[in-house]
TISE-397367 format. One record per residue (C-alpha): x negated, y, z negated. Coordinates in Angstrom, 3 decimals, padded with zeros to 6 digits. Each point is the difference from the previous one (the first is absolute). Layout:
# TISE-397367
+----------+----------+----------+
:       px :       py :       pz :
+----------+----------+----------+
:        X :        Y :        Z :
...
+----------+----------+----------+
This chain:
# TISE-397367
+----------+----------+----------+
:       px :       py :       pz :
+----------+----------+----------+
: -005.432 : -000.992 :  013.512 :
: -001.789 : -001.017 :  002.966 :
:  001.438 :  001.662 :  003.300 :
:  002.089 : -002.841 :  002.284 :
: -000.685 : -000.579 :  003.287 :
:  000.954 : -002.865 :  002.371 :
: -001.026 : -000.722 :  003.631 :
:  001.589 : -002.662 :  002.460 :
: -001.127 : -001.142 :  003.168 :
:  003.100 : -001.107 :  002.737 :
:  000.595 : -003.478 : -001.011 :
: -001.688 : -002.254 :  002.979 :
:  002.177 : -001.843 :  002.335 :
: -000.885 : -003.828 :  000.391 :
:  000.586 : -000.447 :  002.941 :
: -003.886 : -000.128 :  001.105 :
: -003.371 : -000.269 : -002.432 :
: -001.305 :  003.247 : -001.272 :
: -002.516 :  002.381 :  002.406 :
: -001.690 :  003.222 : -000.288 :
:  002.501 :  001.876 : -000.485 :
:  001.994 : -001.391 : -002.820 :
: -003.791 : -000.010 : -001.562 :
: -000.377 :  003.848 :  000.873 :
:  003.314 :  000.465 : -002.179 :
: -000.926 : -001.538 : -002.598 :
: -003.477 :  001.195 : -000.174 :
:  001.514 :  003.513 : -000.387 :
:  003.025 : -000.877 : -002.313 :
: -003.140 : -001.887 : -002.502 :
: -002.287 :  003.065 :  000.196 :
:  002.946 :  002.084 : -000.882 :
:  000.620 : -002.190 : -003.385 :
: -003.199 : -000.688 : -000.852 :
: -000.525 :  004.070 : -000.026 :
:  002.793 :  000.785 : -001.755 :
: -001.049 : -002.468 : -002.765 :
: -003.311 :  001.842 : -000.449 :
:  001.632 :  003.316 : -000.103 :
:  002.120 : -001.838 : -003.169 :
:  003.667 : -000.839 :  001.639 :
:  001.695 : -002.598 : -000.841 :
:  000.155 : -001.619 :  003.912 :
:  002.329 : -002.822 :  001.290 :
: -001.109 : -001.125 :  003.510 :
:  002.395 : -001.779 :  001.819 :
: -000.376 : -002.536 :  003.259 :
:  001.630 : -003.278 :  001.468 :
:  001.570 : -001.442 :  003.069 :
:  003.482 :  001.045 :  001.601 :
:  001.417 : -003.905 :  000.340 :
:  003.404 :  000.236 :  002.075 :
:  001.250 :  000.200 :  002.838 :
:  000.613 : -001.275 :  003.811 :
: -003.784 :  000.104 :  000.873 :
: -000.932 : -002.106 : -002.867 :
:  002.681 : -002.565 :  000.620 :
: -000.967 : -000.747 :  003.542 :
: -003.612 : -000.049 : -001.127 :
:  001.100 : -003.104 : -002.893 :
:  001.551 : -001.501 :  002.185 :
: -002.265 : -000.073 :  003.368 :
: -002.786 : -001.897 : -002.806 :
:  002.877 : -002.391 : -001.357 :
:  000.005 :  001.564 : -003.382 :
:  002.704 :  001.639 : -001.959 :
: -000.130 :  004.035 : -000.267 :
: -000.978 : -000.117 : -003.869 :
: -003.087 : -002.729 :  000.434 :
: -000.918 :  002.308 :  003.397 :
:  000.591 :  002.709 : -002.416 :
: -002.680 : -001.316 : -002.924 :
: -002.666 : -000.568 :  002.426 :
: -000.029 :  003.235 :  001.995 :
:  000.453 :  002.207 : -003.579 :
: -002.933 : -002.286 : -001.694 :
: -002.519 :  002.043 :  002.865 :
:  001.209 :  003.352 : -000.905 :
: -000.687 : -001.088 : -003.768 :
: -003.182 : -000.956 :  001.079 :
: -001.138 :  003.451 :  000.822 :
:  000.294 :  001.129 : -003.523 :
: -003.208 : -001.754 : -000.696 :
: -001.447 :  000.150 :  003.560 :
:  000.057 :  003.926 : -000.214 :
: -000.523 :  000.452 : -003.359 :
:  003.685 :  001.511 : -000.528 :
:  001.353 :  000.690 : -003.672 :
:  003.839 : -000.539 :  000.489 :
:  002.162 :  000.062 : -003.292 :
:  002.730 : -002.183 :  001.973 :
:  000.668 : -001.850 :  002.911 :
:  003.258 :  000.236 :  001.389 :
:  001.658 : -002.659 :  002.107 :
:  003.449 :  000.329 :  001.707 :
:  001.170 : -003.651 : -000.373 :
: -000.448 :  000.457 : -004.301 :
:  002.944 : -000.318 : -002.397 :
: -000.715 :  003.249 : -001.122 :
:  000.206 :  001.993 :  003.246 :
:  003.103 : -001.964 :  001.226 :
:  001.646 :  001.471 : -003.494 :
: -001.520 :  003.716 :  000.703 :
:  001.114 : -000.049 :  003.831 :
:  003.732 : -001.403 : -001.129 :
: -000.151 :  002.852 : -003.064 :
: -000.692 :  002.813 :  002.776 :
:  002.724 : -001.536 :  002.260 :
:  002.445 : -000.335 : -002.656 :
: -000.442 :  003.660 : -001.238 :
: -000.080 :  002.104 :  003.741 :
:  003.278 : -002.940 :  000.866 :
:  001.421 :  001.104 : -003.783 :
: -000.807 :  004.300 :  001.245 :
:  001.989 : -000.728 :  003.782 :
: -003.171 :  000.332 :  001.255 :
:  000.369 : -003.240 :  001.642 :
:  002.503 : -001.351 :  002.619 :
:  001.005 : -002.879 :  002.577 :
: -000.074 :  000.702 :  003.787 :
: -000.670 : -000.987 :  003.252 :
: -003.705 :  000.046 :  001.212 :
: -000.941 :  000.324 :  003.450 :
: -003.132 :  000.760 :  001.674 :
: -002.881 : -001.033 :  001.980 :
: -002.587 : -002.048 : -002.342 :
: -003.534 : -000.594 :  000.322 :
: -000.095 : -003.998 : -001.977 :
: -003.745 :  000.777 : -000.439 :
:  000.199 :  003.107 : -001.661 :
:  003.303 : -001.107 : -001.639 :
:  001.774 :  003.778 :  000.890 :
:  002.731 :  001.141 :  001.760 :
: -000.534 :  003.071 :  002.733 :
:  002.037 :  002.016 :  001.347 :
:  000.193 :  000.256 :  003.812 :
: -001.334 :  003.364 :  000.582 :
: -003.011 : -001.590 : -002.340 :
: -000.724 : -002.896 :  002.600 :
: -003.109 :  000.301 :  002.814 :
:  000.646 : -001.252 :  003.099 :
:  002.228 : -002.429 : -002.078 :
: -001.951 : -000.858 : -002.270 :
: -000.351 :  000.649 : -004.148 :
: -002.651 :  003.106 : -000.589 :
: -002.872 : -003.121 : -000.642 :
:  000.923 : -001.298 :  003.043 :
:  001.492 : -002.898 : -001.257 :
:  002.970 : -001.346 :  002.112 :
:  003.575 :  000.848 : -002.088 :
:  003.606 : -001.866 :  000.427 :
:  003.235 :  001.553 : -000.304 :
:  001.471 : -001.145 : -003.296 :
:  003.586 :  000.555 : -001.932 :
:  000.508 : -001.378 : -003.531 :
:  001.722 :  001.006 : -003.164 :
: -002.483 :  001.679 : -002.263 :
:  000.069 :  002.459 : -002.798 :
: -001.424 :  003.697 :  000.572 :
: -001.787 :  002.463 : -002.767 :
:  001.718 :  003.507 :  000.376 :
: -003.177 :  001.588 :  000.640 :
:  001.687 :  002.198 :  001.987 :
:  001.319 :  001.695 : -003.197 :
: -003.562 :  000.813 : -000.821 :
: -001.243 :  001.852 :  002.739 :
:  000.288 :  003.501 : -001.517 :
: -000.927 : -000.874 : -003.621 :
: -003.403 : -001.930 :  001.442 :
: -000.750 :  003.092 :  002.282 :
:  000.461 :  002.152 : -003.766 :
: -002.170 : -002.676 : -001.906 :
: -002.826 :  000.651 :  002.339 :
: -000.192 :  003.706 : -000.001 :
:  000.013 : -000.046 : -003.769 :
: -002.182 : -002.605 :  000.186 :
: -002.836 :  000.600 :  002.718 :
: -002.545 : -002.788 : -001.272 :
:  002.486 : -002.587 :  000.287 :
: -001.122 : -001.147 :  003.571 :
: -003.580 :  000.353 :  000.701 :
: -002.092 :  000.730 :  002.107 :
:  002.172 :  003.255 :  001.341 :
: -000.043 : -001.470 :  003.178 :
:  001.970 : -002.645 : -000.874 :
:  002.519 :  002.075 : -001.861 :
:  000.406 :  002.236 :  003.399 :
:  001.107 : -003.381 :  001.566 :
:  002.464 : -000.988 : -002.504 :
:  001.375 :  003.459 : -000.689 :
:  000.666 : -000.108 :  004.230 :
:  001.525 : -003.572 : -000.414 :
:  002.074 :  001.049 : -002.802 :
:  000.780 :  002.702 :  001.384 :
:  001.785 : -001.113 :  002.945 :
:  002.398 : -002.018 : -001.716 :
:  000.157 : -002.981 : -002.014 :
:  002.488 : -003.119 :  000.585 :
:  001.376 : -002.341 : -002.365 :
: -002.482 : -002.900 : -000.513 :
:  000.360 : -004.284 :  000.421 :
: -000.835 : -001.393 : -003.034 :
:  000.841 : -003.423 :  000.100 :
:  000.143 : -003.377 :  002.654 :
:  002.515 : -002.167 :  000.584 :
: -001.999 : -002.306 :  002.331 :
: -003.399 : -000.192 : -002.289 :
:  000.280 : -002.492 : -002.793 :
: -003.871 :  000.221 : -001.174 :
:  000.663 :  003.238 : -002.663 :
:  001.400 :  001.248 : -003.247 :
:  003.818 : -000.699 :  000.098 :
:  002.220 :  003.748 :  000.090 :
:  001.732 : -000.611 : -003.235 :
:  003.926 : -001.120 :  000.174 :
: -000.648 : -001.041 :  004.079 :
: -001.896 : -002.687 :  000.367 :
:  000.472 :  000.347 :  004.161 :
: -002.157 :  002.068 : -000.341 :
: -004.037 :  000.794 : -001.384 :
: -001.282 :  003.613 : -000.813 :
: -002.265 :  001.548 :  002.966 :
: -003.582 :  001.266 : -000.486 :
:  000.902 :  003.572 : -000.885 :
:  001.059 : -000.843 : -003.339 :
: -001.367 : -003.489 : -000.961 :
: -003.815 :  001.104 :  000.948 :
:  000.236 :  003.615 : -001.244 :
:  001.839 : -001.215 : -003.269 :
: -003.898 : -001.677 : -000.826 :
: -001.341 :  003.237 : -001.387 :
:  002.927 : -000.064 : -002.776 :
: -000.269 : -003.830 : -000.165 :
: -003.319 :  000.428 : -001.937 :
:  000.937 :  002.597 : -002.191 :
:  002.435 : -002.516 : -001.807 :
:  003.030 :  001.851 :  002.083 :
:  003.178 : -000.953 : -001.154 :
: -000.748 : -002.093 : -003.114 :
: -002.155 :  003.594 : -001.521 :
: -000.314 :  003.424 :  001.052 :
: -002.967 :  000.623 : -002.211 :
: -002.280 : -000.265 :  002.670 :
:  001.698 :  001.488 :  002.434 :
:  000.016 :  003.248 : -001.824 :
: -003.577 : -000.099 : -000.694 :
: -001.337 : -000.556 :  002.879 :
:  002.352 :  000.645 :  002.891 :
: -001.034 :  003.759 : -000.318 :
: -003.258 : -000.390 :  000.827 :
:  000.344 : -002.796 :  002.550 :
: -001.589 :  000.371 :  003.604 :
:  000.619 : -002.356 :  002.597 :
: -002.925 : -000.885 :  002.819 :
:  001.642 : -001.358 :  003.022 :
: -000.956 : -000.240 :  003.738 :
:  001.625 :  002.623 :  002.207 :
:  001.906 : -002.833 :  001.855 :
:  002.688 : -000.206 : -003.317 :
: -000.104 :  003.847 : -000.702 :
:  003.149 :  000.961 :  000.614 :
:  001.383 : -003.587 : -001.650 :
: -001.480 :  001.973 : -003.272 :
:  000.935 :  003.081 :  000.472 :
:  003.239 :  000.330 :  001.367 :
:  001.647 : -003.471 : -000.712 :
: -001.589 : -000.444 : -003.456 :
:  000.070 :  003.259 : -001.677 :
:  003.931 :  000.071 :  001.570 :
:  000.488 : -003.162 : -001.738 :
: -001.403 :  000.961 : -003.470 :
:  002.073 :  003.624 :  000.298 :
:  003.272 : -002.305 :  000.566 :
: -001.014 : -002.072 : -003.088 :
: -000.389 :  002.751 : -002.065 :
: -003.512 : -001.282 : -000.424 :
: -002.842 :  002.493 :  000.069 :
: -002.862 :  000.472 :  002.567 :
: -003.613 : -000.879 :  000.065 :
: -002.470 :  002.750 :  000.292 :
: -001.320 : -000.280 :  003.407 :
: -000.197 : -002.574 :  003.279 :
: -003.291 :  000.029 :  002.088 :
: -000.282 : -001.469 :  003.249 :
: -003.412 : -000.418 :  001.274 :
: -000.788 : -000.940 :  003.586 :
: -000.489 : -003.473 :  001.910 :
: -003.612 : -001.324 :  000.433 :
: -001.244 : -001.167 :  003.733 :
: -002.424 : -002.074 :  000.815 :
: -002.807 :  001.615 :  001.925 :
:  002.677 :  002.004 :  001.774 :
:  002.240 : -002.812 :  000.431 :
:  003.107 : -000.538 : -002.083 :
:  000.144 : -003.379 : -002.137 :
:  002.010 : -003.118 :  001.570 :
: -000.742 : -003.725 : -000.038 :
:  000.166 : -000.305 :  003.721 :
: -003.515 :  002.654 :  000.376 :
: -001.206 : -002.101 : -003.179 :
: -001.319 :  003.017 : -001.357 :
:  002.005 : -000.298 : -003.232 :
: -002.133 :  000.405 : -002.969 :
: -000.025 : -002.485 : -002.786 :
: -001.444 :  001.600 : -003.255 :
: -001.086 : -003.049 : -001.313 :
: -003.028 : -000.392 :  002.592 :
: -000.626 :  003.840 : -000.288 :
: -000.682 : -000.353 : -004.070 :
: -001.456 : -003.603 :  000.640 :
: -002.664 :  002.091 :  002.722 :
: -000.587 :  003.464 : -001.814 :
:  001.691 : -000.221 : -003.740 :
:  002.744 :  001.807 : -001.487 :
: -001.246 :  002.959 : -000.793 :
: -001.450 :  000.921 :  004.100 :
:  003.062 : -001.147 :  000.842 :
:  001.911 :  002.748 : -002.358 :
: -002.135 :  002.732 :  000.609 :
: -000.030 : -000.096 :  003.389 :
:  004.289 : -000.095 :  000.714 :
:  000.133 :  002.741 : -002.638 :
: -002.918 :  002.348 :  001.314 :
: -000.234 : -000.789 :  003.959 :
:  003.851 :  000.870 :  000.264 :
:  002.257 :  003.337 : -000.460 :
:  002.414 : -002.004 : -002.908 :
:  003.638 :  000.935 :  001.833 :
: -001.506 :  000.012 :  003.117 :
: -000.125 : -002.476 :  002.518 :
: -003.935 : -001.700 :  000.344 :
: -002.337 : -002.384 :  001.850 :
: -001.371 : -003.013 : -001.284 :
: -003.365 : -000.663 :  001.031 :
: -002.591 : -002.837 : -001.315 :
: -002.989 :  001.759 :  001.289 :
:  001.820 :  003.107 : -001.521 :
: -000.430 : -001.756 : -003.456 :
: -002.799 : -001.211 :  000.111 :
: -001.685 :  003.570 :  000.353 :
:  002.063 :  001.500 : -002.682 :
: -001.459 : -003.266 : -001.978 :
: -003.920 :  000.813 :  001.077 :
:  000.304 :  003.511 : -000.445 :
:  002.224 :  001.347 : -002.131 :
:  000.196 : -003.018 : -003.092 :
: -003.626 : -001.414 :  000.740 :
: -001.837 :  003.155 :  000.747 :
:  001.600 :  002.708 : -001.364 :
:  001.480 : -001.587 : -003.160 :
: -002.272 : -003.504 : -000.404 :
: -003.446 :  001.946 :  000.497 :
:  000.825 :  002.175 : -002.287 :
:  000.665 : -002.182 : -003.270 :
: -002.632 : -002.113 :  001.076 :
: -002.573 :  002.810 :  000.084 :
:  000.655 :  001.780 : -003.196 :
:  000.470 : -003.423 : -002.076 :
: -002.873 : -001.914 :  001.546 :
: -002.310 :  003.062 : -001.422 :
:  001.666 : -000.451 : -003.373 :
: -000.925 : -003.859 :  000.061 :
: -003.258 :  000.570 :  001.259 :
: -001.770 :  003.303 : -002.188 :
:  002.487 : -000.141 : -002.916 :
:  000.429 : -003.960 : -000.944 :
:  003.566 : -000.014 :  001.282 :
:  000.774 :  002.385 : -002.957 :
:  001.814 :  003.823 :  000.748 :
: -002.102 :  003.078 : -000.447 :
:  002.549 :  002.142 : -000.846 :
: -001.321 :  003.861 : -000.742 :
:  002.786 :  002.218 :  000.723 :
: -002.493 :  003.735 :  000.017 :
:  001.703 :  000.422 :  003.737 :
: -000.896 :  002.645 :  001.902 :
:  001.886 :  002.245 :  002.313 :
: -000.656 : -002.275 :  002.826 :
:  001.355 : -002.717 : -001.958 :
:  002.764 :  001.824 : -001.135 :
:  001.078 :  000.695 :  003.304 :
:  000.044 : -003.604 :  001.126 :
:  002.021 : -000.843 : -002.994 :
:  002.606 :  002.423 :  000.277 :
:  001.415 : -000.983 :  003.429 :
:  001.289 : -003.464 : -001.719 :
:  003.125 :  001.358 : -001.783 :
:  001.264 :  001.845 :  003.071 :
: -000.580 : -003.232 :  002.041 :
:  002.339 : -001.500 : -002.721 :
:  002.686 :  002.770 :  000.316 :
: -000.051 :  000.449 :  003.660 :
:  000.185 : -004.448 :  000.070 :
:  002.957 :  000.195 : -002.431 :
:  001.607 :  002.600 :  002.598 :
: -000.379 : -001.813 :  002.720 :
:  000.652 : -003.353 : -001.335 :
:  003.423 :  001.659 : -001.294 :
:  000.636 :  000.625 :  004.133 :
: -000.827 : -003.401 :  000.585 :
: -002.813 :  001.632 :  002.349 :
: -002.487 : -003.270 : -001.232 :
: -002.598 :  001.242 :  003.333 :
:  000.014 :  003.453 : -001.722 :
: -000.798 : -001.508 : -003.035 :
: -002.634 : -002.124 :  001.081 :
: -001.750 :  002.602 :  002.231 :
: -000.500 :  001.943 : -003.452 :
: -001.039 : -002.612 : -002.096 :
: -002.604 : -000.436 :  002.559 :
: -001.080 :  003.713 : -000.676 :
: -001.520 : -001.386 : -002.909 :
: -001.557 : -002.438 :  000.887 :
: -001.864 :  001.892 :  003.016 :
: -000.747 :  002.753 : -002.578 :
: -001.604 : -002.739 : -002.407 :
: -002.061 : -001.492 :  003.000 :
: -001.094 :  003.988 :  001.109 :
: -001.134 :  000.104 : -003.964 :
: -002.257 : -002.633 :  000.156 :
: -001.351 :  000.826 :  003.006 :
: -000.545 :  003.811 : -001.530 :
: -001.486 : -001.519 : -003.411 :
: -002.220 : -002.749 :  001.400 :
: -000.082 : -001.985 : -002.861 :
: -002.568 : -002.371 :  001.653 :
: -002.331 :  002.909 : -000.434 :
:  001.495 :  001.028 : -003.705 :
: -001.051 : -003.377 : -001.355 :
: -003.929 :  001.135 :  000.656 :
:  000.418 :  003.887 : -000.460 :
:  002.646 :  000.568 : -002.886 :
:  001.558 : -003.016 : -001.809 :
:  002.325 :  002.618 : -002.231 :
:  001.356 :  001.409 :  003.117 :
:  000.428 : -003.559 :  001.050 :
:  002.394 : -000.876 : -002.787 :
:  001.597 :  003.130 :  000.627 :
:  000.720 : -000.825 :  003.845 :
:  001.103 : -003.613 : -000.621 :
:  002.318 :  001.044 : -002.718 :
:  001.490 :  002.634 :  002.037 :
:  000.301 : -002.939 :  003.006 :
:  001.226 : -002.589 : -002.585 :
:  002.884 :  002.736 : -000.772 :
:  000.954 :  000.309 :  003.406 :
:  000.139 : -003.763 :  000.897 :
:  002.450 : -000.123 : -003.472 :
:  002.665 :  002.321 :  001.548 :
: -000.723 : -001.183 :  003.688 :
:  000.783 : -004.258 : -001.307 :
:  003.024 :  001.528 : -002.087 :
:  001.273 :  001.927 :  003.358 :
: -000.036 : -003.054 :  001.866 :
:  001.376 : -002.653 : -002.629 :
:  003.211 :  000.395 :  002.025 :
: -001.152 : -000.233 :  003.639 :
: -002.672 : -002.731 : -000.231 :
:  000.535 : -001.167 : -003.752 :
: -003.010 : -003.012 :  000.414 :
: -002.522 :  001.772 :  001.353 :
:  001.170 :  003.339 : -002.939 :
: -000.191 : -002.528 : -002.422 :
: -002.963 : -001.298 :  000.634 :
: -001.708 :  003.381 : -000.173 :
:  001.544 :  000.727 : -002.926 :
: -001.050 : -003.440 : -001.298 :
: -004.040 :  001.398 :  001.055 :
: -000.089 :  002.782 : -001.881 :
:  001.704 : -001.669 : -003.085 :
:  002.829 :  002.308 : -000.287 :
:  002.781 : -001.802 : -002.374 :
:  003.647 : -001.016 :  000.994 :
:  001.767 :  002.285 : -001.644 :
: -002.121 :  003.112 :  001.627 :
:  000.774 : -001.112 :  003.229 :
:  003.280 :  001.891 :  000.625 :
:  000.438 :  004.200 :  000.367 :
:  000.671 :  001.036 : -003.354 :
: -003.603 : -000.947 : -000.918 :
: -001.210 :  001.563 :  003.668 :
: -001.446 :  003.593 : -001.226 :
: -001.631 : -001.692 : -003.439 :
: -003.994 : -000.513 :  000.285 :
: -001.123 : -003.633 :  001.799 :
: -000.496 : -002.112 : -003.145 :
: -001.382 : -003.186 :  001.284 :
:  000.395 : -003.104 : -002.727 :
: -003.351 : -000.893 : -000.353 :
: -002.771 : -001.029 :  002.638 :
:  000.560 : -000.831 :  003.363 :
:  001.060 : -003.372 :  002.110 :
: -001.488 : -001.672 :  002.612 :
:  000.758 :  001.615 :  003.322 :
:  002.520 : -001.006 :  002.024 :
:  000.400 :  000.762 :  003.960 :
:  002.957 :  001.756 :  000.827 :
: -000.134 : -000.072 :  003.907 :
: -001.568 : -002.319 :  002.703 :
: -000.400 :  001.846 :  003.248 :
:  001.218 : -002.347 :  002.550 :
: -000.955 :  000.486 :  003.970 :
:  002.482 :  002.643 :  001.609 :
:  000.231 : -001.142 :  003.138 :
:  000.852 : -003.594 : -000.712 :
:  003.058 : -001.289 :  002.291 :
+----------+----------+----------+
């Protein structure tokens, strides 16, 4: 039986259109599920839009519309990038669904049923914008940590005991070390955690735009547990448990470092009090600037992905968030930045090659494959480095390090452009026509295992390699990756995988 895994990306608040970096996230969260699918695991990949709340209220009602039309508008953009990016989710989640309200009442029901739940008195500064309370030794200069302006508020809500959980979370993570990645993150949360936890607001009374707390109807269930409660949503959480013991183990969460401790304190806390288990692991990458200067509406410097894939394609677009930036850390959107990574490292590097070594093919051998396998040493050599490429890849794409993964990838790829250079096949065809078949075969080899490497990062442009050299479906993934090239008769037309475009456009 096929290995489970199952990724999620934070589910998207609708409160604005997507940008960059909801793109970035799920750029990595695809790559991650497309992988695992060629390595043979059974993947569910989960996204969607976070639908409640204060913010998205106001915003319904500043336009004249009600919160749930507001709602199907804003959510029908994030949909849109599944086909935009080329994403492969098994399930889009959205907060306002039948089935979510009936998961988010089911988790209620069963921390309320433990006494893990209880009515209170709230009061504390709150920031209306980031819809959070602060304490006052958390205010600057009287102001929320964003700098948003806060109000002193009172109300009746009902708290989480997450104070109760303070020494069995600070347990779970040394037995569990991977659970919060990168480390650097985990330093931060061990500190927070660390210097003690209070009991958590879980619910409004003011708010009436949310899942209703069940048996009080004053009041609707805060973000904490209605937003987080999405990942078991999808897993058919409470009607079946099937799925949630198949592939909670192996489930890894992608979120922005923003919501880091929201996943790692608050929802693992929640789960432990539920008597639910764990995923395997958070990871928080970093934000993304814009040419040093952080995203807002007001520099209108936001990034909308749609024009970036409408200007360069999918693919550029992919490559260059997942190889120009440290995954975890934070990173620097540039346009000019892209555009070189598109000239040099997908047209250059990766489109000169194919289009070398098959335009030969079409030209001296009628579009049909030479293939004579008496390598030598030389050959050998060149050969060899593929299936460590493919082991160190796995590593690293098991660290969620996708730059690292890249970066070696490319190894190849360099190494198949030195080759040709070192076998100067344009002088072959005159000299030594055997040798010839030998040296294209050996290329031909190479650009097999360098398209199946990069099915995941830039699955078009892999596919339409693969789709070049005639390589069939079904030997596409990596339990066919250390079998001979075995092309399925002669060779297609040519396609172009990469137009250079002018780097120093505005």
């Amino acid at each position: 039986m096929a290995t489970s895994f199952y990724i999620t990306t934070p589910i998207y608040y609708v409160n604005a259109r997507p940008h960059i970096g909801s793109a970035y996230t799920s750029i990595a969260a695809d790559v991650l599920a497309r992988f695992k699918r060629q390595e043979g695991c059974d993947v569910k990949f989960l996204t969607g839009t976070d639908e409640h709340g204060q913010k998205v209220a106001q915003s319904a009602e500043r336009l004249g519309k009600t919160p749930q039309t507001f709602c199907d508008e804003v959510s029908a953009h994030f949909r849109a990038l599944t086909p935009l990016l080329n994403l492969t989710p098994t399930d889009f989640i959205r907060t306002t669904e039948a089935r979510h309200k009936k998961a988010a009442q089911a988790l209620w029901t069963l921390l309320y049923d433990r006494g893990q739940i209880y009515l209170g008195i709230y009061a504390g500064w709150y920031d209306v914008r980031e819809e959070a309370f602060y304490r006052e030794e958390e205010l600057i200069k009287g102001k929320s940590p964003s700098g948003n302006s806060v109000e002193w508020i009172e109300e009746f809500s009902y708290f989480f005991k997450l104070s109760a959980w303070q020494q069995p979370l600070l347990e779970f993570y040394k037995n569990n070390p991977n659970f919060i990645a990168p480390d650097y993150r985990r330093n931060e949360i061990l500190r927070f955690v660390e210097s003690g936890l209070k009991d958590l607001s879980v619910s409004r009374s003011r708010l009436t735009w949310g899942i209703p707390v069940p048996n009080d109807g004053k009041h609707v269930m805060y973000v904490w547990i209605d937003a987080l409660a999405n990942y078991l949503t999808s897993l058919g959480f409470p009607d079946s448990l099937r799925e949630l013991k198949q592939f909670w183990p192996n489930c890894v969460h992608l979120v922005g470092k923003e919501i880091t401790r929201f996943h790692t304190i608050y929802w693992p806390a929640l789960l432990m009090a539920a008597d639910l288990p764990l995923p395997r692991q958070v990871f928080a990458h970093g934000w993304l600037t814009v040419e040093g200067q952080k995203m807002s509406k007001s520099l209108g410097n936001v990034i909308d992905p749609h024009d970036l894939v409408c200007a360069y394609g999918a693919d550029a677009v992919r490559y260059f968030l997942l190889r120009e930036i440290s995954f975890g850390e934070d990173g620097d959107f540039s346009e000019r930045a892209l555009r070189r990574r598109l000239n040099a490292d997908l047209a250059n590097d990766l489109g000169n090659l194919v289009q070398r070594v098959l335009s030969f093919i079409h030209k001296y051998f009628a579009a049909q494959v030479p293939l004579r396998r008496d390598f030598s040493k030389e050959d050998q050599d060149f050969l060899k480095i593929f299936p460590q490429i493919l082991n160190r890849v796995q590593k690293y794409i098991d660290q969620v390090f996708f730059h690292r993964a890249l970066e070696t990838i490319w190894e190849g790829i360099v190494a198949a452009n030195r080759y040709v250079d070192q076998q100067k096949p344009w002088l072959l065809v005159k000299s030594d026509k055997a040798r010839l078949e030998v040296v294209l075969t050996v290329l031909l080899e190479g650009i097999y295992r360098i398209g199946v490497l990069l099915r995941s990062f830039i699955p078009i442009s892999a596919e339409t390699i693969l789709n070049m050299i005639a390589v069939a479906p079904e030997a596409r993934d990596f339990s066919y990756f250390y079998t001979p090239y075995t092309p399925v008769g002669g060779l297609p037309p040519l396609d172009i995988l990469f137009t250079k475009v002018q780097e120093n456009a505005c």
